[in-house]
MIMARRO-965264 format. One line per 5 residues: number of its first residue (from 1); for each residue y, z, x of N, C-alpha, C. Coordinates in steps of 0.1 Angstrom, whole numbers, plus 5000, padded with zeros to 4 digits. Layout:
% residues N
NUM) Y,Z,X,Y,Z,X,Y,Z,X ~ ... .
//
This chain:
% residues 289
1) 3642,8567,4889,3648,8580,4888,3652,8583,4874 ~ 3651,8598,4868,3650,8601,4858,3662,8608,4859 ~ 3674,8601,4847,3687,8607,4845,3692,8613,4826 ~ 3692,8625,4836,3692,8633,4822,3710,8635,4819 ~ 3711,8634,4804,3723,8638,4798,3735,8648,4795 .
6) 3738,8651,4789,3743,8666,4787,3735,8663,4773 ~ 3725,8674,4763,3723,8677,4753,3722,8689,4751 ~ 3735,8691,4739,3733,8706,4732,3719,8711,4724 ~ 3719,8718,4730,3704,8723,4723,3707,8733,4711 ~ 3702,8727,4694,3707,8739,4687,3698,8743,4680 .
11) 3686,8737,4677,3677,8743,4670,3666,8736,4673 ~ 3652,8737,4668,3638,8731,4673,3643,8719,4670 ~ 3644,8711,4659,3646,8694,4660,3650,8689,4671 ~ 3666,8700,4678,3676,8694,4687,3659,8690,4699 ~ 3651,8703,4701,3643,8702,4713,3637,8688,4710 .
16) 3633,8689,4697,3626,8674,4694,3628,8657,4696 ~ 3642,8664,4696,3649,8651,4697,3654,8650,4718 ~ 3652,8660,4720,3653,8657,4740,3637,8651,4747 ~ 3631,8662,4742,3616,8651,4742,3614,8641,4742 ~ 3618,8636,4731,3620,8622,4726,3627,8615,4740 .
21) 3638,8621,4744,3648,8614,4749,3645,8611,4763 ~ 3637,8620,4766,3631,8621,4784,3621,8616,4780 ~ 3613,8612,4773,3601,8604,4771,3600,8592,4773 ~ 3613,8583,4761,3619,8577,4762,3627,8563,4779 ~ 3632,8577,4783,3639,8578,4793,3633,8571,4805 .
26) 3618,8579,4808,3604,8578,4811,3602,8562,4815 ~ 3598,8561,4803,3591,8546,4799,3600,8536,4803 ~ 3615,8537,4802,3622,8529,4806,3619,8522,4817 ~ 3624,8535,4827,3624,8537,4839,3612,8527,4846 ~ 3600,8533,4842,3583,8529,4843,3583,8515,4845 .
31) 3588,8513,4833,3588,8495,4835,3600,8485,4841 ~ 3610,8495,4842,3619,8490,4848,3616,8488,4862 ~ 3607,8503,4866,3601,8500,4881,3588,8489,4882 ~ 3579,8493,4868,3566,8481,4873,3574,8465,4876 ~ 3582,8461,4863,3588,8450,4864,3593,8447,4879 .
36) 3601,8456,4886,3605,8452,4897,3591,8451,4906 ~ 3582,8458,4907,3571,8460,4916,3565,8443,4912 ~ 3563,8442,4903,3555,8427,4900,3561,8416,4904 ~ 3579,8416,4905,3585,8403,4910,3583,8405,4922 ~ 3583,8414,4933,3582,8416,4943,3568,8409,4947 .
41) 3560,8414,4939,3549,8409,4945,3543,8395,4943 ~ 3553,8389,4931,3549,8378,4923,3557,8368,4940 ~ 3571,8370,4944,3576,8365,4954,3571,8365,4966 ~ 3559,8377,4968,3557,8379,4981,3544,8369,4984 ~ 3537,8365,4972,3522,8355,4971,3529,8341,4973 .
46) 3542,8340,4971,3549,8325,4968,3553,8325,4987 ~ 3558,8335,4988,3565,8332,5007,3549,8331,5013 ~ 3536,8338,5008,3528,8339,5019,3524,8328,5018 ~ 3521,8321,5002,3515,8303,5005,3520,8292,5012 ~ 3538,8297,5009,3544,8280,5013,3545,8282,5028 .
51) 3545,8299,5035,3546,8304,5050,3532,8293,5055 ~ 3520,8296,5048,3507,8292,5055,3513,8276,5053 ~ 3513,8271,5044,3516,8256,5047,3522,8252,5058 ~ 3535,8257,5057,3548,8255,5067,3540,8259,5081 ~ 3528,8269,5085,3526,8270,5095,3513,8258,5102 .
56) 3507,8254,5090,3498,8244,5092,3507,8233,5099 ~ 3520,8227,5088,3523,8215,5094,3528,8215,5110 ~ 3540,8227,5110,3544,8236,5126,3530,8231,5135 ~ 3519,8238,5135,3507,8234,5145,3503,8222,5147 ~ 3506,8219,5134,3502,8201,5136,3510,8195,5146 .
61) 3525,8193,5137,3531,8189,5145,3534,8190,5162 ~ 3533,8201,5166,3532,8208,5177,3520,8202,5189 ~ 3508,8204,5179,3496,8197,5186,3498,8184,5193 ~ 3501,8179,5182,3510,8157,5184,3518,8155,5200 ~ 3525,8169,5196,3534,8169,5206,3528,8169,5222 .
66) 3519,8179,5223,3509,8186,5234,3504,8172,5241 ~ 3498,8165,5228,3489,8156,5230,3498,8143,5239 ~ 3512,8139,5232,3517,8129,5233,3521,8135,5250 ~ 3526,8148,5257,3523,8149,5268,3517,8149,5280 ~ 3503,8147,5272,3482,8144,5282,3484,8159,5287 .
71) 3481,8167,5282,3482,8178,5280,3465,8180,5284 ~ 3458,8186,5291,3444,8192,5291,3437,8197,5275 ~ 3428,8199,5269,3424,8200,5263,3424,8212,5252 ~ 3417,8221,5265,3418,8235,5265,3436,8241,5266 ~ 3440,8238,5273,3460,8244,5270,3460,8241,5260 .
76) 3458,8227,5256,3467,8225,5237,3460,8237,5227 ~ 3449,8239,5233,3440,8248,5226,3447,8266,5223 ~ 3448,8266,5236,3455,8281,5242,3470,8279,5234 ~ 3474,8269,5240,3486,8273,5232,3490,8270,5215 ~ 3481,8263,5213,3478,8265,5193,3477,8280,5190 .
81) 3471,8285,5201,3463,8299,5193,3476,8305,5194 ~ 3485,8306,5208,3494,8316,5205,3503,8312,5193 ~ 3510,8294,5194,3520,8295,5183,3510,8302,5167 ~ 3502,8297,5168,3493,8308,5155,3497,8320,5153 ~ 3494,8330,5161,3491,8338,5161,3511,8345,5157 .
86) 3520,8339,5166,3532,8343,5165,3539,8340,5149 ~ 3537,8328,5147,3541,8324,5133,3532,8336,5119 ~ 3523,8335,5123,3514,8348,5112,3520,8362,5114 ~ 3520,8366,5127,3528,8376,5128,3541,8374,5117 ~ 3551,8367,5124,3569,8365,5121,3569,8366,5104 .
91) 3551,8355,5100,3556,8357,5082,3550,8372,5080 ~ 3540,8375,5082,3534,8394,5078,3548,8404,5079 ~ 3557,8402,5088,3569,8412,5092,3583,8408,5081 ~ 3578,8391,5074,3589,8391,5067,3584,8395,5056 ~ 3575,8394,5050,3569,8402,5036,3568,8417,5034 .
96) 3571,8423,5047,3565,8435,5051,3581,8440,5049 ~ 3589,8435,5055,3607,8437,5048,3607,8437,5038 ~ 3604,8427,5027,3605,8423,5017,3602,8435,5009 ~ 3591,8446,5010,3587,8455,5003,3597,8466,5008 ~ 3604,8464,5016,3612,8477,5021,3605,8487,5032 .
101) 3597,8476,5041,3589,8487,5052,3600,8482,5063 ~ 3601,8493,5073,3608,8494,5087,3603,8485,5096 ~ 3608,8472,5098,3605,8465,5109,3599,8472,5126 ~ 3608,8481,5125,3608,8491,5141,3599,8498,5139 ~ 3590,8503,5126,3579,8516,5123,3569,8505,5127 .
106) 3568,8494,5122,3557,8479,5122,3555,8481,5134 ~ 3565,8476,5143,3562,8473,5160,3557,8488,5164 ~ 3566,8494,5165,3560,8510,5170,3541,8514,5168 ~ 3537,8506,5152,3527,8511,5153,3515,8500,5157 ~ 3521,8490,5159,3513,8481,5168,3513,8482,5181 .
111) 3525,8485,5186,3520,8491,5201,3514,8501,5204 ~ 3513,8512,5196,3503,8520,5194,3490,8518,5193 ~ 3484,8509,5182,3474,8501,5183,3467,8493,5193 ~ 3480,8485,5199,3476,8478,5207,3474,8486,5221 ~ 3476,8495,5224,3475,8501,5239,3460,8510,5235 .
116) 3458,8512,5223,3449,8520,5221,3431,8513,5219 ~ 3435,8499,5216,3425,8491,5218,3422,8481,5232 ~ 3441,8485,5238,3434,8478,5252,3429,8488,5264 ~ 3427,8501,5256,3421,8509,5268,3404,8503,5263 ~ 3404,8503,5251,3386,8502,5244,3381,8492,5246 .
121) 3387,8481,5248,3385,8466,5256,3385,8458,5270 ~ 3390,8468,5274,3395,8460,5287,3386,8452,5296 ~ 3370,8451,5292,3366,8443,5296,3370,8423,5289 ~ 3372,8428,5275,3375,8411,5268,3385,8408,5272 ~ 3399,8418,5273,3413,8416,5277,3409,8409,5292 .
126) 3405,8413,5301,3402,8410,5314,3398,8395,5311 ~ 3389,8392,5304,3383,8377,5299,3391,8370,5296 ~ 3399,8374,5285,3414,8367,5284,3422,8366,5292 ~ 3424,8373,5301,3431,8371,5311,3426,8359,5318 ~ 3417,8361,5325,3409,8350,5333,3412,8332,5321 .
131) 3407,8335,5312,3410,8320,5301,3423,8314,5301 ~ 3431,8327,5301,3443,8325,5303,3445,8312,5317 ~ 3446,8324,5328,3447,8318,5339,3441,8302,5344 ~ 3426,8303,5336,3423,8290,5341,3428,8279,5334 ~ 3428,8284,5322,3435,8271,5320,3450,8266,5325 .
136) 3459,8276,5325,3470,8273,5332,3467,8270,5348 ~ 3462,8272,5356,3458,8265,5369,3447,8253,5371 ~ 3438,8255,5361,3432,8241,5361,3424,8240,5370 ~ 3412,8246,5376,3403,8244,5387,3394,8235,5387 ~ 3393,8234,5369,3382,8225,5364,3382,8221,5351 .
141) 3379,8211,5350,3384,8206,5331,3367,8204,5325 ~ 3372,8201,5315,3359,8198,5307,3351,8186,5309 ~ 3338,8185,5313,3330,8173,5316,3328,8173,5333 ~ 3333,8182,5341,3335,8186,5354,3320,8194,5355 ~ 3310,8190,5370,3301,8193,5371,3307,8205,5386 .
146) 3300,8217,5380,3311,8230,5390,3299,8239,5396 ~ 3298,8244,5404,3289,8254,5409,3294,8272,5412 ~ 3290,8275,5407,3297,8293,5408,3290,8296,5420 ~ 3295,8303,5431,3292,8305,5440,3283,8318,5443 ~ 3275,8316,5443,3258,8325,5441,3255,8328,5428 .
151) 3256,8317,5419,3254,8320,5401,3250,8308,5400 ~ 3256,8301,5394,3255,8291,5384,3256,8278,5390 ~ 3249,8268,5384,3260,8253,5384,3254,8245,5373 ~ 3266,8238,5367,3263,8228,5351,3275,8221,5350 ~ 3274,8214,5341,3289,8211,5337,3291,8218,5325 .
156) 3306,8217,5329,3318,8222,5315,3317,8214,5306 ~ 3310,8221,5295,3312,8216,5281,3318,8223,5272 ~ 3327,8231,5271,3338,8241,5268,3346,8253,5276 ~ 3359,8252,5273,3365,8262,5279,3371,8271,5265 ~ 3368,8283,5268,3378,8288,5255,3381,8303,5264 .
161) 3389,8312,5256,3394,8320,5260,3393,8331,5264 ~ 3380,8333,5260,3368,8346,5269,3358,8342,5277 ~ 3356,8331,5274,3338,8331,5279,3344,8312,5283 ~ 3331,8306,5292,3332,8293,5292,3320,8291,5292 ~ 3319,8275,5289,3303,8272,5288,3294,8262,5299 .
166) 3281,8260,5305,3284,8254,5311,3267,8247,5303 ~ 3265,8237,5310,3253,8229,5304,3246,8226,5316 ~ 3236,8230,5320,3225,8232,5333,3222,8217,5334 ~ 3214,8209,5345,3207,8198,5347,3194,8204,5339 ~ 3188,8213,5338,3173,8209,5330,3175,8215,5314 .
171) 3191,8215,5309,3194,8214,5297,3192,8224,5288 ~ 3196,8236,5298,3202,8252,5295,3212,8254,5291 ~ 3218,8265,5284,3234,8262,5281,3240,8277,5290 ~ 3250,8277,5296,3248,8295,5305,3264,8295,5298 ~ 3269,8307,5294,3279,8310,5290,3281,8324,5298 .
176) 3294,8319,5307,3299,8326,5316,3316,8332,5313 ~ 3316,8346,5315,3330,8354,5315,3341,8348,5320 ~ 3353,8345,5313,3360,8339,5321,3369,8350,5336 ~ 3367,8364,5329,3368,8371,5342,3360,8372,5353 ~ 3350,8365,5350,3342,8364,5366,3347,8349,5370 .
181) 3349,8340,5362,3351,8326,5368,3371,8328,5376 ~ 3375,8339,5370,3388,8336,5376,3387,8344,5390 ~ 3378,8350,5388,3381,8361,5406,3369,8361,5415 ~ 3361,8342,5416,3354,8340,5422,3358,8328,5426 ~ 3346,8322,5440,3352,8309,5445,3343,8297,5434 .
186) 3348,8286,5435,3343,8278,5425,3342,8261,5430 ~ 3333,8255,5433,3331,8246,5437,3328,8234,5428 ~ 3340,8223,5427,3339,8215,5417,3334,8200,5422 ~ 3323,8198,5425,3314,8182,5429,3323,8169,5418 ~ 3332,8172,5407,3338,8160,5403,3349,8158,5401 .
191) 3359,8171,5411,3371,8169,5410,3378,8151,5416 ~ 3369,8145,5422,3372,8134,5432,3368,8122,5426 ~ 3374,8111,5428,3369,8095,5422,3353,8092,5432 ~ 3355,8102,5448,3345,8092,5447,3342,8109,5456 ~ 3322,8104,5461,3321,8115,5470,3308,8111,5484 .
196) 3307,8123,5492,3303,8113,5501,3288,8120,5501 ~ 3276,8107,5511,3264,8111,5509,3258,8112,5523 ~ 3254,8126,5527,3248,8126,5537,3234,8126,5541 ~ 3230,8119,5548,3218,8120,5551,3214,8120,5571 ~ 3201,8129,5573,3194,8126,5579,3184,8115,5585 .
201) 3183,8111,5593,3169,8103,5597,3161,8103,5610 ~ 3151,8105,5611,3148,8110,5623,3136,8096,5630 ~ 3143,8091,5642,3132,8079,5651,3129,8092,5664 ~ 3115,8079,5665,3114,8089,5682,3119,8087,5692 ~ 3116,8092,5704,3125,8087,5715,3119,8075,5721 .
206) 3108,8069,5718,3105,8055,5723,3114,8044,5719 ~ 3118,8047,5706,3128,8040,5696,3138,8033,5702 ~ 3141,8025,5696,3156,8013,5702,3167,8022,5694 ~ 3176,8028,5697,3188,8031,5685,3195,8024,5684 ~ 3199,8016,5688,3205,8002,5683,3195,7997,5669 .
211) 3186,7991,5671,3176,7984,5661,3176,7995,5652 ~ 3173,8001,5652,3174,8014,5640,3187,8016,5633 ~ 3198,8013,5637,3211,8017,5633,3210,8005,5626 ~ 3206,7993,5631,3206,7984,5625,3199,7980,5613 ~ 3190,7986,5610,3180,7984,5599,3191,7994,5590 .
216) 3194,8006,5595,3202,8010,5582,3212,8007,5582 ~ 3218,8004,5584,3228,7997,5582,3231,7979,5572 ~ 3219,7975,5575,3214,7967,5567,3211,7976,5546 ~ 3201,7984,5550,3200,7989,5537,3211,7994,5533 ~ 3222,8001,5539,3236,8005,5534,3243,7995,5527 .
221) 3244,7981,5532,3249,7973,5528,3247,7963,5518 ~ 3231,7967,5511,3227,7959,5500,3226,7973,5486 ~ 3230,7982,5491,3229,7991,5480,3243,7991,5470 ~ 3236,7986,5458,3249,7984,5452,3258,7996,5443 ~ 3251,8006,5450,3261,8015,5444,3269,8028,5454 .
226) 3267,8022,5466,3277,8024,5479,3288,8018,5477 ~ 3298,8027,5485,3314,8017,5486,3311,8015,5501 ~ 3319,8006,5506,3316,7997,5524,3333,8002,5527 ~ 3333,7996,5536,3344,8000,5545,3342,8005,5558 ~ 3351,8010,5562,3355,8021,5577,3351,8030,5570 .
231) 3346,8037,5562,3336,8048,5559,3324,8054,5562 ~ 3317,8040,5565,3305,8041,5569,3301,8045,5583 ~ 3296,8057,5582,3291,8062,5596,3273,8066,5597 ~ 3274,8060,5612,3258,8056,5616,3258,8061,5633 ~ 3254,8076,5632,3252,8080,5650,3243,8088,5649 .
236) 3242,8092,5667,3232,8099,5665,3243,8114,5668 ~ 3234,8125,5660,3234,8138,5653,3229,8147,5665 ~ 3219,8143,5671,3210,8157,5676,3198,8149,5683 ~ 3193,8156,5695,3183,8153,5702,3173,8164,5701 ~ 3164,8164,5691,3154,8175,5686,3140,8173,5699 .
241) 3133,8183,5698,3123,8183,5703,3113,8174,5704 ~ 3112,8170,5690,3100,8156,5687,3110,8144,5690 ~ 3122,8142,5682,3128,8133,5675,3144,8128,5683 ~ 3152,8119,5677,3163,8111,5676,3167,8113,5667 ~ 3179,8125,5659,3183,8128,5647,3193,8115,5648 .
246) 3189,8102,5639,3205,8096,5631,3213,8103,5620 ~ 3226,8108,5619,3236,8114,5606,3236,8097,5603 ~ 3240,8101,5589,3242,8085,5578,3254,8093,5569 ~ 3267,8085,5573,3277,8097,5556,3283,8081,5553 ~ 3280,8080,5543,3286,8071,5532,3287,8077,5518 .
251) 3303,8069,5512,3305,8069,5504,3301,8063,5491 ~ 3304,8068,5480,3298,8066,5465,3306,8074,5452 ~ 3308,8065,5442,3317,8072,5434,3310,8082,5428 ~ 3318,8087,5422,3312,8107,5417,3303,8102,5411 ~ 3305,8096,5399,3294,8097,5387,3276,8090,5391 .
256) 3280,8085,5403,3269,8074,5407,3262,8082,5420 ~ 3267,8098,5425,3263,8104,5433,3246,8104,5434 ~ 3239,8111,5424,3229,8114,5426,3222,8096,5419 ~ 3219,8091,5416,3216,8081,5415,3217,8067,5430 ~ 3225,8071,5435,3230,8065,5452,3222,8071,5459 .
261) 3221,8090,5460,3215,8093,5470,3201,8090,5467 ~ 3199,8091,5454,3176,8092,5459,3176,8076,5462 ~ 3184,8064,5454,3180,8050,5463,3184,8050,5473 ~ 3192,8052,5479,3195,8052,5492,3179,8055,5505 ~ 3179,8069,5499,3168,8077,5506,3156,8067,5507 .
266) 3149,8062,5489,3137,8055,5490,3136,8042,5498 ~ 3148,8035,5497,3153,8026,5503,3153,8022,5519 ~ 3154,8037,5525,3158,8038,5537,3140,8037,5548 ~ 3136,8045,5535,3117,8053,5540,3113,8037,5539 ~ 3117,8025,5531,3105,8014,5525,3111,8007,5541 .
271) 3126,8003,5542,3127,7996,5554,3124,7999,5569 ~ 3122,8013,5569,3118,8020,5584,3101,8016,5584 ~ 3097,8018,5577,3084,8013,5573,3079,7999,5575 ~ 3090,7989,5566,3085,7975,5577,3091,7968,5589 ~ 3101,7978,5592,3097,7975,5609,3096,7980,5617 .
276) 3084,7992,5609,3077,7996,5623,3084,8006,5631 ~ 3093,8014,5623,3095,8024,5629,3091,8039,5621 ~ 3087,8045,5629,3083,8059,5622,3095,8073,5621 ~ 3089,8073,5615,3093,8094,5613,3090,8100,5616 ~ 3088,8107,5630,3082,8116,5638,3077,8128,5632 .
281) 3064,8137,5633,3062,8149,5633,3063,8156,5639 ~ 3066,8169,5639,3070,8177,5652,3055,8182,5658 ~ 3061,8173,5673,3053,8174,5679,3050,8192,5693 ~ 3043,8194,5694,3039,8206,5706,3033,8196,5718 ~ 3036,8201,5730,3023,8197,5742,3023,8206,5753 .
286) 3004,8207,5750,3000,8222,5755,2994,8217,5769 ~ 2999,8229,5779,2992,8228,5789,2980,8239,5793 ~ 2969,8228,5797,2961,8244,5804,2956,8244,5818 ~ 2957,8257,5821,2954,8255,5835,2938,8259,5836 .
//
């Protein structure tokens, strides 16, 4: 601000000499303001570097923390991003003081913002939502082989906070909304240590079902990647037209699922085979008059 004096004005020099004086005056002022404007800003590059550091080590530390609790993968993840995102905030609002801006104008005009991009978004918001959710309930973690129920199925090889990813058996990659994965049913094949394998087999009705139970029963028990026990079940299912349906449900740990079932299966065709029992085709018998 420019503060003028009392000067008698008494002839052209006098004018000459107030010129001077508000000129003067001026320049003072000028640099008295740049000078202030430069320390301010010289202070505000000093808080924003040592804030980023200070907020590096905070995450770190914090992460340590997540971790030292066996913490899911994806949460330590989620919740890195928020303490991020808050600590960036907290230092922007303290620099933003620092210059002499209204903390209350700040927020006012972020929530302005923010209501104004969550009408223009609301499908990503919705996605975040759902990322949110899953990861705080947990239906499925990462390396989890999952099927979407009339969509998809792969395993989880990332979760993140809009979208997840999944990795197909013939080694597709399908990246899916996490708002469809949160408000659909979801079928996880490895939530379990172990799982079970069902099978069919069909003798005819000339057949012994004893001796047949017994043959498989034998192959159940040399497959070394079955678990034994009171598990093992060997009945008959169904009395078909042609056939003698046997059910077979035995157990097998997850990872060893599909490798159990096709030996099992080959296994089961080679021993019905040498002794002589068959696999019926469906048979008709016609009469004529």
């Amino acid at each position: 601000m420019i503060i003028l004096t009392d000067i008698k004005i008494e002839d052209l020099s006098d004018v000459a000499e107030v010129e001077k004086s508000i000129f003067r005056q001026f320049t003072d002022n000028l640099k008295l303001n740049s000078l202030d404007f430069l320390m301010r800003v010289l202070i505000a590059v000093v808080v924003l570097l040592v804030g980023i550091r200070v907020i590096r080590f905070v995450r770190k530390w914090f992460s340590k923390l997540l971790e030292m609790r066996s913490l899911d993968e994806s949460m330590i993840r989620l919740l890195d991003e928020i303490i991020r995102f808050v600590l960036y905030f907290l230092l922007i609002m303290f620099i933003a003081a620092h210059f002499g801006v209204d903390a209350a104008s700040i927020i006012a005009i972020l929530g302005s913002a923010g209501l104004t991009l969550g009408l223009a978004f609301q499908g990503a918001l919705s996605n975040f939502a759902g990322g949110v959710l899953i990861m705080s309930t947990k239906p499925f973690k990462i390396g989890d082989f999952i099927e979407i129920t009339g969509s998809h199925t792969g395993t989880v090889t990332a979760i993140g906070l809009v979208h997840t990813r999944l990795l197909t058996i013939d080694n597709r990659v399908i990246i899916v909304p996490n708002g469809e994965l949160a408000n659909t049913t979801i079928i996880n094949y490895t939530d379990r240590e172990k799982r079970r394998i069902e099978l069919e087999v069909s003798i005819p009705y000339s057949q012994d079902i004893d001796a047949a139970k017994k043959v498989i029963s034998e192959v159940i028990r040399k497959e070394p990647l079955l678990l034994g026990g009171d598990d093992i079940l060997i009945y008959v299912d169904a009395m078909s037209s042609s056939s003698v349906d046997l059910g077979i449900k035995v157990y097998t740990k997850t990872e060893n699922y599909l490798q159990a079932k096709w030996s099992l299966t080959e296994n089961l065709k080679k021993a019905l085979d040498a002794n002589g029992i068959e696999i019926p085709f469906t048979q008709v018998d016609i009469h004529m008059r």
